[in-house]
Backbone as ProteinMPNN parsed JSONL, in Angstrom:
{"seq_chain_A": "XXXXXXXXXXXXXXXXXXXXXXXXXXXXXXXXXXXXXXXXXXXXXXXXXXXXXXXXXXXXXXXXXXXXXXXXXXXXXXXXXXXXXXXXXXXXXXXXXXXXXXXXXXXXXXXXXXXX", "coords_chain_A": {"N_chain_A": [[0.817, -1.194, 0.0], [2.221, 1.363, 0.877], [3.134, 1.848, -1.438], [1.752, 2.908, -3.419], [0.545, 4.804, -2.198], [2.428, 6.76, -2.071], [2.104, 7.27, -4.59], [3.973, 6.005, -6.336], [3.222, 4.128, -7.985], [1.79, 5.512, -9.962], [-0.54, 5.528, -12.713], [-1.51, 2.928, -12.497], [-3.195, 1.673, -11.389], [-4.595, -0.646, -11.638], [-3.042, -3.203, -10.819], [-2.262, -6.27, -9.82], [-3.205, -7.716, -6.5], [-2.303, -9.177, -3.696], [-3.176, -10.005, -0.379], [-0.78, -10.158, 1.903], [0.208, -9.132, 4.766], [-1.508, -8.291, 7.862], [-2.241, -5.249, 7.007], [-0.634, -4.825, 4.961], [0.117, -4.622, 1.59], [1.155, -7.478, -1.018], [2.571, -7.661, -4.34], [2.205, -8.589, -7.253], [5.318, -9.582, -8.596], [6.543, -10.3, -11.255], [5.095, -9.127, -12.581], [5.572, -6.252, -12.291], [8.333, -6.542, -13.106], [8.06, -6.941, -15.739], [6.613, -4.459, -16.676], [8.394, -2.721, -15.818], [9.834, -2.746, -17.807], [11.575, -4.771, -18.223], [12.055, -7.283, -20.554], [10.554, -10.987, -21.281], [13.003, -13.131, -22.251], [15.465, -11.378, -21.82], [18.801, -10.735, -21.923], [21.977, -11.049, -20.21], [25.213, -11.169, -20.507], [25.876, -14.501, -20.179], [23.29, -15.382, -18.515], [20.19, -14.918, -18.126], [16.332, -14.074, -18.209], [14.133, -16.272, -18.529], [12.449, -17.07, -21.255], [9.519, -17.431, -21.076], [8.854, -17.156, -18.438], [9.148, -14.523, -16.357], [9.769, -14.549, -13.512], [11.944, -16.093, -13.663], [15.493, -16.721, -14.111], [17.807, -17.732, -15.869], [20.538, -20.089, -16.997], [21.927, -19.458, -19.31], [24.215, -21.011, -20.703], [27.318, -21.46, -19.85], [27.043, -19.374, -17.816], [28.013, -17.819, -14.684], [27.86, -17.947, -11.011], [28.146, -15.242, -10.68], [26.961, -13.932, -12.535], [24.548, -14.209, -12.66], [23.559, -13.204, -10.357], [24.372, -10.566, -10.753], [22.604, -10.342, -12.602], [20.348, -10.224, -11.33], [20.358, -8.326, -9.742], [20.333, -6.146, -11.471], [17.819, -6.477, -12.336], [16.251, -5.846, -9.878], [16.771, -3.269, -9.251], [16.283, -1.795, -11.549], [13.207, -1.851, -11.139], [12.948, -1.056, -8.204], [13.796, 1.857, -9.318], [12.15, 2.609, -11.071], [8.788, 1.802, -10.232], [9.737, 2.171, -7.5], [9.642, -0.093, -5.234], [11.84, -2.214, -3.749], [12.416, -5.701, -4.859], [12.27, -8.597, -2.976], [14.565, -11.408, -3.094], [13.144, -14.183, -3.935], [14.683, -17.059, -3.902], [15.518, -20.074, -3.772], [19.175, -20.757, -4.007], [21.507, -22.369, -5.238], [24.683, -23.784, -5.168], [28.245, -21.752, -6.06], [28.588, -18.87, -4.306], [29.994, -17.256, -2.761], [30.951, -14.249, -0.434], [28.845, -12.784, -1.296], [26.227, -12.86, -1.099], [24.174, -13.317, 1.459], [24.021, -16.323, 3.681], [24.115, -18.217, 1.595], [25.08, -20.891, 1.909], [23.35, -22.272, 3.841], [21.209, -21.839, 2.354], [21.26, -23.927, 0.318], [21.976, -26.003, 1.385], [19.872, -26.826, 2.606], [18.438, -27.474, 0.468], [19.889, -29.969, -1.226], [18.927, -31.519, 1.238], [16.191, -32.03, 1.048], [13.657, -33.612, 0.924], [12.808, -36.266, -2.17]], "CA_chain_A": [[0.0, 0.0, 0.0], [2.312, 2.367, 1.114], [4.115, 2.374, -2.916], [1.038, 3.455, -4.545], [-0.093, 5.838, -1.727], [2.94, 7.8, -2.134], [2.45, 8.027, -6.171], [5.113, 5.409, -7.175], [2.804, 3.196, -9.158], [0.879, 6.249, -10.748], [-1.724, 5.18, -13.138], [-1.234, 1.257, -12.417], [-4.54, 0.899, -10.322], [-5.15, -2.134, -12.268], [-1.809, -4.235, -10.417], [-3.566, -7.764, -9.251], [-3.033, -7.522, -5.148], [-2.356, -10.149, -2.726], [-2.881, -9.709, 1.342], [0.624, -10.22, 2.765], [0.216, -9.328, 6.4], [-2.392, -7.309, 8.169], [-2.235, -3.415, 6.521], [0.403, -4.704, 3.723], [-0.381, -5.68, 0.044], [1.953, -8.153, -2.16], [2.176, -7.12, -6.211], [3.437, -9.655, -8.617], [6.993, -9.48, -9.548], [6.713, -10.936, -12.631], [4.028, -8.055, -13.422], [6.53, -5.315, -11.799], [9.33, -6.487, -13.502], [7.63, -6.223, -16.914], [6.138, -3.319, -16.377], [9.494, -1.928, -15.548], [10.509, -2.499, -19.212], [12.699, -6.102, -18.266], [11.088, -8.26, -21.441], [10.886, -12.115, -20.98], [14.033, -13.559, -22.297], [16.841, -10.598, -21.714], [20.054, -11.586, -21.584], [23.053, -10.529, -19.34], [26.543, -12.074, -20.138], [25.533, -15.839, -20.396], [22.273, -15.39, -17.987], [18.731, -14.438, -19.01], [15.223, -14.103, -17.756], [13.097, -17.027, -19.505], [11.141, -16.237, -22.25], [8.16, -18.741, -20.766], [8.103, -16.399, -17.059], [10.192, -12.931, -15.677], [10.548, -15.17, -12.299], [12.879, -17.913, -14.017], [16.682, -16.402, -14.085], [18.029, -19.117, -16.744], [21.699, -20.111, -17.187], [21.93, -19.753, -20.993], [25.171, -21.468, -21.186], [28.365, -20.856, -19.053], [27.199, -18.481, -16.874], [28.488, -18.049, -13.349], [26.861, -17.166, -10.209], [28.228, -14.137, -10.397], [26.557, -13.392, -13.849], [22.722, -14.731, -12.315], [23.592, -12.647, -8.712], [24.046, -9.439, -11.789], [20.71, -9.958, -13.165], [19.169, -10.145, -10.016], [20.685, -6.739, -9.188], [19.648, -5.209, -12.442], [16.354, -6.254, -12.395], [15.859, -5.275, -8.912], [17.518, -1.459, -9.213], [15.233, -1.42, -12.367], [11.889, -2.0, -10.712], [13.033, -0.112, -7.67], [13.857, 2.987, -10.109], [10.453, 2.904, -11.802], [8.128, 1.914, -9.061], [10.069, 2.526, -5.921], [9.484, -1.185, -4.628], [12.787, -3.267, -3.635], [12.147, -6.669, -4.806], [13.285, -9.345, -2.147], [14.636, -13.037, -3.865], [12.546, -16.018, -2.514], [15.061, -18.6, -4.271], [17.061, -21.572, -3.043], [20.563, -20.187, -3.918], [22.571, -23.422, -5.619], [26.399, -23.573, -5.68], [29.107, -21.485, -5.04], [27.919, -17.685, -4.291], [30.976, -16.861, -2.197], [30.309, -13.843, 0.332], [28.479, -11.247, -2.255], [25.248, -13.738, -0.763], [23.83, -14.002, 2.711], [22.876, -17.458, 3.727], [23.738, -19.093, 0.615], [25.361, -22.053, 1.904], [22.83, -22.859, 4.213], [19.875, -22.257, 1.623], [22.013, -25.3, -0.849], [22.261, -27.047, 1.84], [18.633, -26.843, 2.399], [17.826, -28.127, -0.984], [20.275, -31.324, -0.655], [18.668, -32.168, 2.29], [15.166, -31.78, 0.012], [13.266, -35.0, 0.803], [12.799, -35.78, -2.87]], "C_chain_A": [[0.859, 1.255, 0.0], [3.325, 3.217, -0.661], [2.913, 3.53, -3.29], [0.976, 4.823, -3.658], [1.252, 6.986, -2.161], [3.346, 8.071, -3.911], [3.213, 6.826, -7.13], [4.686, 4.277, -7.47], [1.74, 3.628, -10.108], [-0.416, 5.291, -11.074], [-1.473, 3.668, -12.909], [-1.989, 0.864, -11.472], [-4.902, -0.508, -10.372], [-4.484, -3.179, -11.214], [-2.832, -5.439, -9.462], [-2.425, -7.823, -7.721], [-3.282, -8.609, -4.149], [-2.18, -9.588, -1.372], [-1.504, -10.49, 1.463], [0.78, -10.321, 4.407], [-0.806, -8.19, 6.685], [-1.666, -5.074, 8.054], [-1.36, -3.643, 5.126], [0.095, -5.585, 2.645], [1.202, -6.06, -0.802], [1.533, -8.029, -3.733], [2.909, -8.242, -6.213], [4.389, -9.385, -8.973], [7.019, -9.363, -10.792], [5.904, -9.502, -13.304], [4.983, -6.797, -13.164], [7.818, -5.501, -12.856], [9.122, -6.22, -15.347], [7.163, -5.19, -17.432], [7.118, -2.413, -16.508], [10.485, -1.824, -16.822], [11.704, -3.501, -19.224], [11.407, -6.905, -19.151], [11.168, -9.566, -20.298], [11.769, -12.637, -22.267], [15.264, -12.512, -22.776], [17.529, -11.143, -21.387], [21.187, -10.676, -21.024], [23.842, -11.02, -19.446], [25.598, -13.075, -20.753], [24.311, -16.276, -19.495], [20.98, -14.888, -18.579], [17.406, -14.787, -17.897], [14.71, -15.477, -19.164], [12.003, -16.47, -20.264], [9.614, -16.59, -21.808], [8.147, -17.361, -19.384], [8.972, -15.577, -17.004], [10.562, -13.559, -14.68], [11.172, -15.915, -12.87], [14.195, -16.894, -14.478], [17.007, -17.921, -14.544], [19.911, -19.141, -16.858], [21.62, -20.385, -18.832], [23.286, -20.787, -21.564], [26.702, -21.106, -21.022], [28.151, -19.433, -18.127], [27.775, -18.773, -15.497], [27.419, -17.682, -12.745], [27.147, -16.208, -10.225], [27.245, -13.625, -11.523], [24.65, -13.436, -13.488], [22.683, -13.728, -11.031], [23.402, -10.819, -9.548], [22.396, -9.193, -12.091], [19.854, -9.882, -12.666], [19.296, -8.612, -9.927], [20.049, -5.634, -10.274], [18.418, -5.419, -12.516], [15.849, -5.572, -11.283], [16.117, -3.631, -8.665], [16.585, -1.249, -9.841], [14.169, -1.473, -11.881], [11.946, -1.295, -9.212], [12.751, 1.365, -8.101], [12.34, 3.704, -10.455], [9.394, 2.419, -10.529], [8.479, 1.978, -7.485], [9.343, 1.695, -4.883], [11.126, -2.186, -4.822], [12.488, -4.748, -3.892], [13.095, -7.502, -3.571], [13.264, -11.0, -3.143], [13.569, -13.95, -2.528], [13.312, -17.326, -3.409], [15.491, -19.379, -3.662], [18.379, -21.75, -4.239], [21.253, -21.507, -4.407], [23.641, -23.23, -6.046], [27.457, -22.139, -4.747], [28.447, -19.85, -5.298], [28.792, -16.546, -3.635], [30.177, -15.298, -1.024], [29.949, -12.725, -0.133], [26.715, -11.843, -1.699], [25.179, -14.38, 0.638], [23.45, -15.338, 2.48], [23.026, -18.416, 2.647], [23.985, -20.334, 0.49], [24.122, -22.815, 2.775], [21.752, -22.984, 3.241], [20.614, -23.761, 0.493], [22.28, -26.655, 0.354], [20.708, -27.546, 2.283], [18.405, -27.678, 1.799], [18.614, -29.195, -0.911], [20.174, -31.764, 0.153], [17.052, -32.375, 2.015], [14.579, -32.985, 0.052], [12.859, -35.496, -0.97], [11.524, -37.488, -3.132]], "O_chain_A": [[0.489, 2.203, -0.693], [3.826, 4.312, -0.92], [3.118, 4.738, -3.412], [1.289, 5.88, -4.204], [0.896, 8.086, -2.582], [4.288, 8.683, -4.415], [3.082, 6.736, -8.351], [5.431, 3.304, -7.348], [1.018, 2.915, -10.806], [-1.087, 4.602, -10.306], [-0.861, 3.429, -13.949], [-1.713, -0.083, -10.735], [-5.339, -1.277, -9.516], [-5.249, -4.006, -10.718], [-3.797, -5.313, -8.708], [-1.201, -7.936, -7.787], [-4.431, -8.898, -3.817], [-1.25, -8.823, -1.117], [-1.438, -11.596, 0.927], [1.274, -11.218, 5.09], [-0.958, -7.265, 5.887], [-1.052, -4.226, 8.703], [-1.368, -2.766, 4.263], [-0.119, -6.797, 2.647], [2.089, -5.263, -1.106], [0.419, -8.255, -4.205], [3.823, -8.711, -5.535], [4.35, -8.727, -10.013], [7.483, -8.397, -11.397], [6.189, -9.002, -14.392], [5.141, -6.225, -14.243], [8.239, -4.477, -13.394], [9.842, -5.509, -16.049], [7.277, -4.969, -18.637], [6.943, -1.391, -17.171], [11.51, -1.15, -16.932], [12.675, -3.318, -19.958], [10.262, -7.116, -18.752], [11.545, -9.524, -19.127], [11.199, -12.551, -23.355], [15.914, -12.683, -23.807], [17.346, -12.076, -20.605], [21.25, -9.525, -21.456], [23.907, -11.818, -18.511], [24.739, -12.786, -21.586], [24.093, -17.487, -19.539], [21.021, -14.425, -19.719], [17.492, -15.587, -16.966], [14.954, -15.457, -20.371], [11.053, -15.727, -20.017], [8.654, -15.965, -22.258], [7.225, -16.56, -19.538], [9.891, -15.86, -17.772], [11.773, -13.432, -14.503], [10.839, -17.0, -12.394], [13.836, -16.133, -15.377], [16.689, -18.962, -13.968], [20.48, -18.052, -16.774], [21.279, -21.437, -19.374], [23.302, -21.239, -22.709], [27.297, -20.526, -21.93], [29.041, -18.628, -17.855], [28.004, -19.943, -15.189], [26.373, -17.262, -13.239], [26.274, -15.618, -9.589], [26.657, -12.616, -11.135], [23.773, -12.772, -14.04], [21.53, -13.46, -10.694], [22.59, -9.993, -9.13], [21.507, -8.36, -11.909], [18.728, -9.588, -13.07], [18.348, -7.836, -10.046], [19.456, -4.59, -10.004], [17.747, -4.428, -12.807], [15.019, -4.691, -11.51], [15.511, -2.988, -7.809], [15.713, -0.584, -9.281], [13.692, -0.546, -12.536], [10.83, -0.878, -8.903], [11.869, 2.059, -7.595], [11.749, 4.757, -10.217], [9.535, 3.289, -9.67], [7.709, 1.866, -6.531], [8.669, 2.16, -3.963], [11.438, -2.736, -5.879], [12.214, -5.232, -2.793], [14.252, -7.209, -3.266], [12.297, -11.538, -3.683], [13.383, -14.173, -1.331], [12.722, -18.39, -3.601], [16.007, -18.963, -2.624], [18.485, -22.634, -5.089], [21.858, -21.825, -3.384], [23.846, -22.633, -7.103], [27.47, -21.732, -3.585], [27.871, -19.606, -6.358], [28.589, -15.339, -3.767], [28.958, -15.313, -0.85], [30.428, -11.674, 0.294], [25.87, -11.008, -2.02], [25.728, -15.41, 1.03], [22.784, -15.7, 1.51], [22.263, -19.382, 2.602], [23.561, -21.038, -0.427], [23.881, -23.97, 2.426], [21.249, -24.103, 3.135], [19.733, -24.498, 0.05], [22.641, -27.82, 0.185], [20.485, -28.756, 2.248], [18.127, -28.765, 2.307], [17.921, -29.936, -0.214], [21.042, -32.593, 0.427], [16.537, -33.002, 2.941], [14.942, -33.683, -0.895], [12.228, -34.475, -1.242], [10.912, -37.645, -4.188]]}, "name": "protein", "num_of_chains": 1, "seq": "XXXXXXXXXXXXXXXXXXXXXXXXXXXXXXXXXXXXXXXXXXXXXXXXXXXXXXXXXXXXXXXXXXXXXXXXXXXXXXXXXXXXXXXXXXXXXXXXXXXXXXXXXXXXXXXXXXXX"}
């Protein structure tokens, strides 16, 4: 609530609104991040958004983590910029991430512990 109230999603009344926690509304990413003028399948280096969703950060083919930890950052500055909302990641972090990434060994270790 408090983006729009202060202006920084102008005309974008439309945005489809999920309850979050009592007084605070959740927007779609995926709708934010397109919105914000990130297509579906930009490419960064050897990383990319999927052409199929805006949430899917794809390894096109030798990327690093550093190159997927980039495109996070640019998408997120970008959709900050234009609607003056910080996206936060909800992934599970795989591999090496070194210390540019809170937490990332325990979230990988998470996921190999992943009943499957």
């Amino acid at each position: 609530m408090e983006a729009r109230s202060k202006g920084w999603l102008g005309h974008c009344s439309s945005i489809p609104q999920f309850a979050a926690s009592p007084g605070k509304v959740k927007w779609p990413a995926a709708w934010l991040i397109e919105h914000a003028g990130i297509r579906k399948g930009f490419v960064h280096k050897n990383a990319g958004i999927s052409s199929k969703h805006a949430l899917a950060l794809i390894n096109r083919g030798g990327a690093t983590a550093q190159d997927i930890l980039e495109l996070m950052r640019m998408i997120q500055d970008r959709v900050q910029g234009v609607f003056g909302i910080k996206l936060q990641p909800e992934p599970i972090f795989v591999g090496e991430f070194g210390d540019r990434h809170q937490n990332s060994e325990h979230l990988a270790e998470g996921w190999r512990n992943m009943p499957i």
